[in-house]
C-alpha positions in Angstrom: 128.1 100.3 69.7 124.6 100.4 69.5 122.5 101.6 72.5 119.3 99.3 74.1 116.6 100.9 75.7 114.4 98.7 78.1 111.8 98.7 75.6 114.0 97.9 72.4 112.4 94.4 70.6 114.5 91.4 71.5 115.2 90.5 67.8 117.1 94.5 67.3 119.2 93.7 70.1 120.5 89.9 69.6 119.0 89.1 66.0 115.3 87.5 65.2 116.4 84.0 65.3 118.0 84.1 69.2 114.8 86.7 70.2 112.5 83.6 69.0 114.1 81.0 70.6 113.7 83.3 74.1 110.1 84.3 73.1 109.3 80.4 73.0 110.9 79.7 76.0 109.9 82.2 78.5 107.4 84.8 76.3 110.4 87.6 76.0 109.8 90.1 73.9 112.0 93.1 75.1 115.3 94.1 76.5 113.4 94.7 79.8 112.0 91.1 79.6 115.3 89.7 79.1 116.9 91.5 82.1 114.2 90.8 84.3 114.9 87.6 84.1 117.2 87.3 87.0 119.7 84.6 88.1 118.1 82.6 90.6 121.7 81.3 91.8 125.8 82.0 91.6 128.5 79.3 91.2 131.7 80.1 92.1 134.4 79.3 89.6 136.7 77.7 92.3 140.5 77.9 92.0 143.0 76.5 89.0 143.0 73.0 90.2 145.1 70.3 88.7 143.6 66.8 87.4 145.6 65.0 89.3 144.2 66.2 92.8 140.6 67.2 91.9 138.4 67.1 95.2 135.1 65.4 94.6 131.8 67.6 95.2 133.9 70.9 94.9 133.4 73.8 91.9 136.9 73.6 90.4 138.2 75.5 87.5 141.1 74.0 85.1 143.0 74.9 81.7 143.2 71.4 79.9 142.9 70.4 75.8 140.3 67.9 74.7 142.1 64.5 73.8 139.2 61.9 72.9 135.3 62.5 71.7 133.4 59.4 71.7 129.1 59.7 71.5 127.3 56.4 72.3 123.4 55.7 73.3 122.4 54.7 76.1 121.5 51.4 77.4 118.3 52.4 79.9 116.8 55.0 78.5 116.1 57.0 75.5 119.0 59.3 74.5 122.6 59.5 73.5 125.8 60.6 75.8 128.6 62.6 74.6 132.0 61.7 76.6 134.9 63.9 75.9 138.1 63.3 77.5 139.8 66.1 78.7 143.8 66.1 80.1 145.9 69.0 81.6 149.4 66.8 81.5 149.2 65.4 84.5 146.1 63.5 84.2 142.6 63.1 82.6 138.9 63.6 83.2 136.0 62.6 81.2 133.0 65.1 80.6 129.6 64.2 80.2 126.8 65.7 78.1 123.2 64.2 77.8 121.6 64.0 74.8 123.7 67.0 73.5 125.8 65.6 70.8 126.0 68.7 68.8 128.7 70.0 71.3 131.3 67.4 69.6 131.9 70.2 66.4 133.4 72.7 69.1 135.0 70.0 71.2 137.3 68.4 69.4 141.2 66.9 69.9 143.5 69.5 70.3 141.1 72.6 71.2 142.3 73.9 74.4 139.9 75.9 77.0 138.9 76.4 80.9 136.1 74.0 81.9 134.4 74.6 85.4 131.9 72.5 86.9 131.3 70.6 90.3 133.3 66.9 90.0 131.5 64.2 90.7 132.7 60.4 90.3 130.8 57.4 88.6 132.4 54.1 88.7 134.9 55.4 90.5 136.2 57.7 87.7 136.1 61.5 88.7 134.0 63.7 85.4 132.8 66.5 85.0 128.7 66.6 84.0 127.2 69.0 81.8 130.3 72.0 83.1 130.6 75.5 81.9 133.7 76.0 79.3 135.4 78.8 77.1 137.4 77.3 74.1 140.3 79.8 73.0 143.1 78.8 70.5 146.0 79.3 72.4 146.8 77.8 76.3 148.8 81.1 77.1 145.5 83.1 76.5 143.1 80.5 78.1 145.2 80.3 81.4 145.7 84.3 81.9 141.3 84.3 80.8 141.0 81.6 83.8 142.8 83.1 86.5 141.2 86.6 86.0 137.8 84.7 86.4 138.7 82.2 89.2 136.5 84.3 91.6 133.9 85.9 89.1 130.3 84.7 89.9 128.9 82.8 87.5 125.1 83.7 87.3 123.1 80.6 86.9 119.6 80.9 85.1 116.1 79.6 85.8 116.7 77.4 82.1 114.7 75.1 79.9 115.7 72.0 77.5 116.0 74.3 74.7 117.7 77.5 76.0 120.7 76.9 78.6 122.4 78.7 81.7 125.2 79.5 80.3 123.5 80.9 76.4 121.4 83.0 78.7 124.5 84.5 80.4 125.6 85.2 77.4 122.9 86.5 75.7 122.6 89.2 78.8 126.3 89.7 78.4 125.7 91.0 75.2 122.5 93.0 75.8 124.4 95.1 79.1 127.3 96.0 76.7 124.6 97.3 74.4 122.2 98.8 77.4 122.2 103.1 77.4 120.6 104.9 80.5 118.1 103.5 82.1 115.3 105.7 84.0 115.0 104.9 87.5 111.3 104.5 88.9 112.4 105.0 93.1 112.7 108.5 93.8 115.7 110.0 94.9 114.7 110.6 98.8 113.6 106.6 98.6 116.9 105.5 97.1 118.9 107.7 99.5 116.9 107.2 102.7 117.4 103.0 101.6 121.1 103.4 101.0 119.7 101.9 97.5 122.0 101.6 93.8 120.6 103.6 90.8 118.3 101.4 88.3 121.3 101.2 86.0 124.2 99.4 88.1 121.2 97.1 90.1 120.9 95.7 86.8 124.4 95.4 86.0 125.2 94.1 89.4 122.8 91.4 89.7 123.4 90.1 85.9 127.5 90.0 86.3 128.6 90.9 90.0 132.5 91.1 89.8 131.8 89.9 94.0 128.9 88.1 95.6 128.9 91.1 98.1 127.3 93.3 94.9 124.3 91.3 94.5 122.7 91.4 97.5 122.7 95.4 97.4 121.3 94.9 93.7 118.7 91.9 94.6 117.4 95.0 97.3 117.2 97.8 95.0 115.1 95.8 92.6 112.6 94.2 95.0 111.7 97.9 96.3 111.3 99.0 92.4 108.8 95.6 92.7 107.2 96.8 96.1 107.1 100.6 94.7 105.6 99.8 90.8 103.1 97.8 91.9 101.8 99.8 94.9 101.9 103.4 92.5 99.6 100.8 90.2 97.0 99.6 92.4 96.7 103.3 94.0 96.3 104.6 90.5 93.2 102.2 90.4 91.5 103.4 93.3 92.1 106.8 91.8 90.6 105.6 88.6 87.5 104.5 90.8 87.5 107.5 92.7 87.6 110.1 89.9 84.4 108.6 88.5 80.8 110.0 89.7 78.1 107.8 91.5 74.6 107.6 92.4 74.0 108.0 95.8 72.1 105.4 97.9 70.5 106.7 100.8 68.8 103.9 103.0 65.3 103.9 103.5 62.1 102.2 104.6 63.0 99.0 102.9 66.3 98.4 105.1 64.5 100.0 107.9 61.6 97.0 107.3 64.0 94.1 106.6 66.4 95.1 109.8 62.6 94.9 112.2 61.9 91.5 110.9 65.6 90.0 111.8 65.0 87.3 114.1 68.2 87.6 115.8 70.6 90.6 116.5 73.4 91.6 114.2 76.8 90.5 115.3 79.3 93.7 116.1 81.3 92.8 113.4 78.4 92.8 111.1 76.9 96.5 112.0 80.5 98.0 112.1 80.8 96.6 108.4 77.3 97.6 107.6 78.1 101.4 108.5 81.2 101.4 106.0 79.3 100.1 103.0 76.3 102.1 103.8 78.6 105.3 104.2 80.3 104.4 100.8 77.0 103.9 99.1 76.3 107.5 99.8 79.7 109.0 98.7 80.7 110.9 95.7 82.7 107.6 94.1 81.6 104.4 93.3 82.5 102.3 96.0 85.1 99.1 95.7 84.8 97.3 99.2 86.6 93.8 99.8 84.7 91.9 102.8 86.5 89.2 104.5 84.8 87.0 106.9 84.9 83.4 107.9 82.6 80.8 106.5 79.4 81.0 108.2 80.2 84.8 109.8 77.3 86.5 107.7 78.3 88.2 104.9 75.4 87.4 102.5 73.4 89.7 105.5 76.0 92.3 104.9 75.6 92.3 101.1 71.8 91.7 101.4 71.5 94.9 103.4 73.6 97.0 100.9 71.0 95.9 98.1 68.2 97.0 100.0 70.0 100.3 100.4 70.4 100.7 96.4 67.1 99.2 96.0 65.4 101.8 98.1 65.6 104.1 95.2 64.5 101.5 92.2 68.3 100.5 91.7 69.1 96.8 90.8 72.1 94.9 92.4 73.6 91.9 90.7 75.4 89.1 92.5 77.8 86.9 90.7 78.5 83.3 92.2 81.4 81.1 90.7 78.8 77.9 90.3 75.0 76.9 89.3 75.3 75.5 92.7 76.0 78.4 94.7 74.0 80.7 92.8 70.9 78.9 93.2 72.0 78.5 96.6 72.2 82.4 97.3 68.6 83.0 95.7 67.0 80.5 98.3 68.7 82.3 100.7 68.5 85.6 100.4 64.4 85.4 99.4 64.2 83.4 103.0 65.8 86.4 104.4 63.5 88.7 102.6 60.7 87.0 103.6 57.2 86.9 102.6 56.7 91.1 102.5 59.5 91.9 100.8 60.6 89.0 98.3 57.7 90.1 96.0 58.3 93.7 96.0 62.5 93.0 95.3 61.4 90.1 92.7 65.3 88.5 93.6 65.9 86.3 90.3 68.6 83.7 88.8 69.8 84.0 86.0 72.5 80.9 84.7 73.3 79.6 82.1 72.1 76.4 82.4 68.0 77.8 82.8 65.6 76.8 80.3 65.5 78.8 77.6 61.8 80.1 78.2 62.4 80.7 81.8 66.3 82.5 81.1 64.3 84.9 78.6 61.6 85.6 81.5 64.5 86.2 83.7 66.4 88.7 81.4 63.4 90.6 80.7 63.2 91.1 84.9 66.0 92.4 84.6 66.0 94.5 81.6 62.7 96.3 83.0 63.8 97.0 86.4 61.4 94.4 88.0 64.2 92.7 89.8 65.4 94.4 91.7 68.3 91.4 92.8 69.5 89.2 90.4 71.4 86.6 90.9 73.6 84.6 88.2 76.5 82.9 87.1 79.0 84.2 83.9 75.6 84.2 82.1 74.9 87.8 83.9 78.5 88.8 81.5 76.6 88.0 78.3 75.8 90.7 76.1 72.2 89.5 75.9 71.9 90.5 79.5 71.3 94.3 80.5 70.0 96.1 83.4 67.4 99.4 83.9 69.4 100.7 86.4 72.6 98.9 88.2 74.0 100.1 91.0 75.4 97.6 92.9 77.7 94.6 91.7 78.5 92.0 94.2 81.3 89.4 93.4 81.1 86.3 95.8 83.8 84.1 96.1 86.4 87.1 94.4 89.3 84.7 93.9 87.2 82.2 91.1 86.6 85.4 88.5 89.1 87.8 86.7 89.0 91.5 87.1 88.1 91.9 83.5 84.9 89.5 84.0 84.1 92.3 87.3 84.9 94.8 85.0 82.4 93.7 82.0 79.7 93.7 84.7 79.8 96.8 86.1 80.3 98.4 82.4 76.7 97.4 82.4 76.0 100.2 84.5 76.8 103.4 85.4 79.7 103.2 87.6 78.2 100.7 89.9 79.2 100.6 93.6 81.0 96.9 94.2 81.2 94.8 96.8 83.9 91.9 96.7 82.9 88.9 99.6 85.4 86.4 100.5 85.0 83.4 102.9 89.3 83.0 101.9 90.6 85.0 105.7 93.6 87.4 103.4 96.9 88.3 105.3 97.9 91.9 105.7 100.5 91.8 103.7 98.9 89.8 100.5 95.6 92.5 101.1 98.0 95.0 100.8 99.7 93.4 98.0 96.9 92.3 95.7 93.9 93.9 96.7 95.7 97.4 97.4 93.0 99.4 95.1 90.2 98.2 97.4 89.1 99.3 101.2 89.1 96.2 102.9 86.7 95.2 106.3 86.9 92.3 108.5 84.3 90.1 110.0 85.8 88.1 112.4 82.8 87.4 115.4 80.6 84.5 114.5 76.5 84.4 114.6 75.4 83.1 118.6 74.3 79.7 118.9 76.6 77.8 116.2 77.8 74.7 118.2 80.5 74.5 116.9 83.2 72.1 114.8 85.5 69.2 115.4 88.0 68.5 113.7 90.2 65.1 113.4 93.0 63.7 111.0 92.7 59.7 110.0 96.4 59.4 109.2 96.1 55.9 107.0 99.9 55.5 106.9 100.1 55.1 110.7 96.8 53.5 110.9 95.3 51.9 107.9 92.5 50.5 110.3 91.1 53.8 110.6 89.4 54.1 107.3 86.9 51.5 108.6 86.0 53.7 111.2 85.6 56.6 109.2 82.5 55.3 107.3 80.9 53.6 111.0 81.4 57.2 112.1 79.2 58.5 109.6 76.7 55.6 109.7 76.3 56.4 113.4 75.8 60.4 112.7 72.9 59.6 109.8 71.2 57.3 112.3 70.9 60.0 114.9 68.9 62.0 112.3 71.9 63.9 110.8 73.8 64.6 107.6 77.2 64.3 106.1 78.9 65.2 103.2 81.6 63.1 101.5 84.2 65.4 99.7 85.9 64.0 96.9 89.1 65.4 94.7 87.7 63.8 91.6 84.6 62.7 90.0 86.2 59.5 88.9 89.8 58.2 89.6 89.4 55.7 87.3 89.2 57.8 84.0 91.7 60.4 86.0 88.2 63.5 85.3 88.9 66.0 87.5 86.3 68.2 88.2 86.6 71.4 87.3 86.0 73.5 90.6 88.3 70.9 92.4 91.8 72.4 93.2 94.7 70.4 92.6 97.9 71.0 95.5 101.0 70.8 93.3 103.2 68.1 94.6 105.7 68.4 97.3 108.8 66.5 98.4 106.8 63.8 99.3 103.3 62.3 101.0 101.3 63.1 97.5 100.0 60.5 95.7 100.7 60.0 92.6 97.5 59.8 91.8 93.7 60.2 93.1 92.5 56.9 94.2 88.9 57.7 95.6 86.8 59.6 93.1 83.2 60.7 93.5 82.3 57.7 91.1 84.5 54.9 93.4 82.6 56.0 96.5 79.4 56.0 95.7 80.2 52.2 94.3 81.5 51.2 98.0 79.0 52.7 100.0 76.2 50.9 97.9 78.2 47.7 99.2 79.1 48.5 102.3 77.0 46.9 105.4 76.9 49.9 107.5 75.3 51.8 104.7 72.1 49.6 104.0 69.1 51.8 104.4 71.3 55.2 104.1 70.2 57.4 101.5 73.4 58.6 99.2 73.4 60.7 96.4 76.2 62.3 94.8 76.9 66.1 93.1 79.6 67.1 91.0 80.3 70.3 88.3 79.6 68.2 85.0 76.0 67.4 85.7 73.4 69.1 84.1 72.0 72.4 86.5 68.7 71.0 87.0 69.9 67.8 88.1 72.5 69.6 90.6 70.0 71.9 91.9 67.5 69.2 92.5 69.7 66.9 94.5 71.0 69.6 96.4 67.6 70.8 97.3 66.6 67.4 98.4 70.1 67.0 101.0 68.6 70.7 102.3 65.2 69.2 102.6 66.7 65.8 104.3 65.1 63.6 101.7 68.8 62.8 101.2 71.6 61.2 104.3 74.9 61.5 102.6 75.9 63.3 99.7 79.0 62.5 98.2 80.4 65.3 96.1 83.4 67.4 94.7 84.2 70.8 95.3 81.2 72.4 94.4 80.3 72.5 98.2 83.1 74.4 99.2 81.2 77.6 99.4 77.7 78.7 100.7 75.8 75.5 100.6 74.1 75.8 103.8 72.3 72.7 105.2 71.9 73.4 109.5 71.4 69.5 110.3 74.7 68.4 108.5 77.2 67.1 111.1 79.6 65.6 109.6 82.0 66.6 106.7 84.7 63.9 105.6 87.0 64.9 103.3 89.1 61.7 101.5 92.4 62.4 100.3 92.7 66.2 102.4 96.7 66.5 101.5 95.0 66.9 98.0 93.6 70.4 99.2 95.5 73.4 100.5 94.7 74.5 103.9 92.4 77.2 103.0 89.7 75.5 100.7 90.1 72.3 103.5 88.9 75.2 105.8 86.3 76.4 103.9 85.1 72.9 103.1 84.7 72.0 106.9 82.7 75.5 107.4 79.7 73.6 105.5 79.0 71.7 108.9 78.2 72.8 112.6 76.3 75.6 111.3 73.0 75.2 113.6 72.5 73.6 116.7 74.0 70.5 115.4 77.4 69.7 116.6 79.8 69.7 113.7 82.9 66.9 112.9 85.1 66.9 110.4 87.4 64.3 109.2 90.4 64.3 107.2 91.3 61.3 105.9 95.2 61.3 104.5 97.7 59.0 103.8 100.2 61.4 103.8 102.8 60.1 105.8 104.4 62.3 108.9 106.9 65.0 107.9 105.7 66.0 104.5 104.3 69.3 103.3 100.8 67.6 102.5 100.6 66.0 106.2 101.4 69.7 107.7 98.8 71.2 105.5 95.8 68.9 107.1 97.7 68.5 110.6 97.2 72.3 110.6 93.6 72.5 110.0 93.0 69.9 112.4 94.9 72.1 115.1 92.7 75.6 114.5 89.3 76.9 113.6 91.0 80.2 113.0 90.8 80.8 109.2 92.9 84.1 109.9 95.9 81.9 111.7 95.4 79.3 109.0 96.0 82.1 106.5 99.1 82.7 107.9 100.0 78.7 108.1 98.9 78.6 104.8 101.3 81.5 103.1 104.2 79.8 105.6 103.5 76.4 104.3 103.1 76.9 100.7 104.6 80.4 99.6 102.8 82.9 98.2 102.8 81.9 94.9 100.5 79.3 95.5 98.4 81.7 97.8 97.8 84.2 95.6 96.9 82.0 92.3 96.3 83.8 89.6 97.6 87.2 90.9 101.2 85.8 91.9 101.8 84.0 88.1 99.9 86.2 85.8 102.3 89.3 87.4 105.0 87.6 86.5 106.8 90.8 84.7 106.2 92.9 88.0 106.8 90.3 90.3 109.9 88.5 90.0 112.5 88.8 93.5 109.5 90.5 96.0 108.2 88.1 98.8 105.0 89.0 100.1 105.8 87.3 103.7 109.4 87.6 103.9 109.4 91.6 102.5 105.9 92.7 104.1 108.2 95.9 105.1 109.4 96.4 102.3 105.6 96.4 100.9 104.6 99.1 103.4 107.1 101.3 102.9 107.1 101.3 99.2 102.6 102.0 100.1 103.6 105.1 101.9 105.8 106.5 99.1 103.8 105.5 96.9 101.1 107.7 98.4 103.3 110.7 99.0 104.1 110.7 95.5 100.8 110.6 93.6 99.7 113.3 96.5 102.5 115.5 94.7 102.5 113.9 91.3 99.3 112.5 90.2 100.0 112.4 86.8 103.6 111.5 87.5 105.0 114.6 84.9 107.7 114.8 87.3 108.6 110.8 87.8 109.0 109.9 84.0 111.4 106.7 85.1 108.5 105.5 87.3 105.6 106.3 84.4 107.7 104.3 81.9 108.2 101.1 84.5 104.4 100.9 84.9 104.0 101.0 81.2 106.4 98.3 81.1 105.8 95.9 83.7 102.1 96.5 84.6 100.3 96.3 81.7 96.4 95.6 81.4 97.2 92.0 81.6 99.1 92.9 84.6 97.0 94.7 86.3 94.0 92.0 85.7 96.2 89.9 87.0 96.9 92.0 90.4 92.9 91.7 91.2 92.1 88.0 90.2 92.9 85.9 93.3 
């Protein structure tokens, strides 16, 4: 019989037309994809059961020949049913197949086989819908076939229309006959210590189990080769990082000048931070620092301070923002921090796409020369029009909008820059650990003196319709005490169903989503020009498909006050900073997960101006979107909310990008449920690149990587 490795093509091992099929369906390509593909479930066959006393809602198993074949279509809907009448002597039962009438060349009167299924009962006839079966040709063989697998597990296969549980089973079955040796990735001490199976019978275990008690020991063994891959992978990038050579940036007068001229002290948080980046600027390796901190906490000081360090020297830093918006937003802000004596000497510059093409050139030549000294941009600091005299710092803001290889392409414009990664998004140990293991991560978590504060309320319009009314008096009453608001939409317009690109879509739960977005950026503008409360209130509206000058100028007008309410999408979720806005109302919040509701809110109460934030929901009580905005309401901590948020959702919503584009490496390993399992596999991770760094003695664990984290992998790890 021929032998499979992991890495044999699909189409050697079960022939190029089935490998197709499988490639189409779920992108397989190897023996390894295949196998990886695990059975979410198990059915029990159930006993030998005769017609006559079937239970309803049970999984039964029975030997019986097929009598009648009759295919008809359907009255209600599109589609044809396939009903096969089935008998075992001592009564029938009808099986039904949807819309699969190709089934009636193997069923046909007289073939004999065991059928196994749950039984249900329409009309008050007992069938069988859509069952498992094995046709043989004689009764004596199909009986002594169904009581040896009366109380075999029957794997059960995340499936799609075109490739079915049961062909998948079989197409494994065939591939496990076929599979040789396979090299295991744990080490021996870590298998042992774990009471763990070898990489060979996990895989056979979990596939076919001859008992449900061998697949929980298998489900174990694999989620630690999960845990223990992808923590050797993202050490192996920090060694990458740390094998290259970097400039040293010593601080100097400028940092010395800029720190004098604060008008308030630095927060603890903030100086403890500023000592690690300013120690790694000065190290032998490039630095590759995450820092978390809530909205409003000061991480733009942080990461203005590290580019005053590199700039010290005549190094440039370049900061990336995910919109025009926000990148327009940072310039203002960090030449106001500069001030008038240093601004002009650091020449801080934008760069976007979206520039005139006179003043873009003007800006790239600032940059090419070494004249600014801090530029800031959008994806239009990637292009390959756009080079540097000397880089050596990157900063990412908002990590989670940009891929690792747009980071990567940036820093290749230097020579291994130093990078700093800022995100207002609070991360959870174990997800830090998990996705952002190749980076050193710091925390600020103590806010700036003298922000008043936020509160925050739900308008639940199931129980209360009445409230919505109130909601817009609310904000008429804020404007006319000399304040601000923003109105946050989920759409520019729900009428043409244009959803803007920045916004982020919650996918639907069981329940309180609506089906669709009723109040657009487009609808609200319309009703506020009508409504009564709202004559004399100045209203504007910003959204990610207008043209850059035309965002940037309304936006600089709401910061100046010449405008009262601006009613936008998502493009204010991050580091729009207007101190007299009051009041943020967010329509439709079950629409947003808990974080961006969180960051959303963090765009009011951040000067002496009380902040209040409303969350307007029809979700009704009890659903998953109601919990979402009932927990925001309840906290201001973005940390706890991080936690709500991975509780509420799972982690593959959390982690985005990271979670679904790993799908290879990441298949049975929870990041909340197994955040043991994640620190254990760290700490042997550790201990064996220590020992191995090459890994010439841990061939089973070289070939995994190559296998399951590829570069697409590995982009994947560092995109959220």
């Amino acid at each position: 019989m021929a032998s499979f490795t992991l890495d044999s093509s699909l189409g050697g091992a079960i022939g190029g037309k089935t490998a197709a099929a499988l490639e189409r369906a779920f992108g397989m390509s190897s023996v390894g994809d295949l196998l990886r593909h695990y059975p979410r479930r198990y059915a029990r066959r159930g006993e030998l059961t005769q017609i006559s006393s079937l239970p309803v809602g049970e999984a039964v198993t029975i030997v019986a020949e097929v009598r009648r074949v009759n295919e008809r279509r359907m009255k209600n809907r599109n589609g044809s049913l396939l009903e096969v009448v089935i008998s075992d002597g001592n009564g029938d039962l009808s099986l039904t197949f949807f819309n699969q009438a190709w089934r009636s060349k193997d069923l046909r009167p007289g073939r004999r086989g065991i059928f196994a299924g749950k039984v249900g009962e329409y009309r008050g006839v007992k069938q069988l819908a859509h069952p498992d079966y094995e046709l043989f040709e004689d009764e004596a063989t199909a009986r002594l076939q169904a009581e040896a697998n009366a109380n075999l597990p029957i794997p059960i296969y995340p499936a799609t229309s075109t490739v079915a549980s049961w062909q998948l089973q079989k197409i494994v079955d065939l591939v496990l006959d076929g599979l040789g040796d396979v090299p295991d990735p744990l080490p021996d001490e870590l298998r042992a210590r774990h009471g763990l199976l070898d990489a060979r019978t996990a895989i056979e275990r979990i596939h076919r189990p001859a008992a449900m008690e061998e697949v929980e020991p298998a489900r174990a063994t694999l989620r630690m080769q999960e845990a223990f891959v992808l923590q050797v992978a993202l050490l192996q990038q920090r060694q990458f990082v740390r094998a290259l050579s970097a400039t040293r940036r010593a601080p100097g007068s400028l940092l010395e000048r800029f720190d004098d001229a604060l008008p308030f002290p630095r927060t603890a948080d903030q100086v403890t931070v500023g000592d690690d980046i300013a120690r790694d600027l000065q190290g032998d390796w490039p630095m590759n620092r995450l820092v978390q901190g809530e909205v409003g906490s000061g991480k733009t000081l942080v990461a203005l301070r590290a580019m005053l360090q590199v700039a010290q020297d005549g190094g440039q830093s370049a900061l990336i923002a995910p919109t025009e918006v926000l990148a327009a937003q940072h310039l203002r802000s960090i030449a106001r921090m500069l001030g008038p004596q240093l601004a002009p000497e650091l020449m801080p510059t934008l760069l976007t796409g979206q520039l005139p093409a006179a003043e873009r050139r003007k800006a790239a030549l600032r940059a090419a020369s070494g004249q600014a000294r801090i530029v800031v941009g959008t994806h239009a600091l990637l292009s390959e029009s756009t080079t540097f005299a000397d880089l050596g710092l990157v900063v990412v803001d908002e990590q989670h909008r940009f891929g690792v290889e747009q980071r990567e392409s940036l820093r290749a414009k230097g020579s291994s820059p130093h990078a700093l990664v800022l995100t207002a998004t609070p991360i959870p140990r174990t997800v830090a650990m998990t996705v952002f293991g190749d980076l050193d991560v710091s925390t600020i978590r103590t806010m700036p003196a003298g922000r008043a504060g936020i509160e925050t309320f739900v308008a639940p319009l199931a129980e209360r319709p009445g409230w919505f009314a109130r909601v817009w008096e609310r904000i008429a009453e804020e404007v006319a005490q000399g304040r601000q608001a923003f109105v946050v939409c989920a759409a520019i317009d729900a009428e043409a169903l244009t959803k803007d690109d920045t916004a982020d879509e919650v996918p639907g739960d069981e329940g309180g989503e609506a089906s669709r977005t009723r109040w657009g950026v487009v609808q609200i503008a319309d009703f506020l020009s009508r409504h009564e409360s709202f004559t004399g209130i100045r209203v504007e509206i910003l959204h990610g498909k207008m043209p850059a000058d035309e965002k940037d100028a309304v936006m600089q007008a709401f910061a100046r006050g010449d405008v009262d309410v601006l009613v936008a999408t998502t493009v204010v979720e991050v580091g729009v900073d207007v101190p007299n806005a009051s009041t943020m109302t967010i329509l439709e919040a079950d629409r947003f997960g808990v974080s961006q509701l969180h960051q959303l809110r963090g765009r009011v109460g951040r000067g002496g101006v009380p902040g209040l934030c409303l969350l307007v929901t029809e979700a009704p009580l009890g659903t998953p979107a109601r919990e979402r905005v009932d927990a925001v309401a309840s906290t201001l901590d973005g940390f706890a909310l991080a936690e709500v948020d991975l509780e509420l959702r799972g982690e593959g919503d959390v982690l985005g990008d990271a979670q679904s584009g790993a799908r290879s490496s990441l298949r049975l390993l929870r990041v909340v449920k197994d955040a043991d399992i994640i620190a254990e596999a760290r700490v042997a991770a550790e201990q064996v690149l220590a020992e191995d760094p090459a890994l010439l003695r841990h061939p089973g664990l070289a070939a995994a990587l190559e296998r399951n984290v590829g570069m697409a992998e590995r982009a994947a790890l560092a995109k959220n």
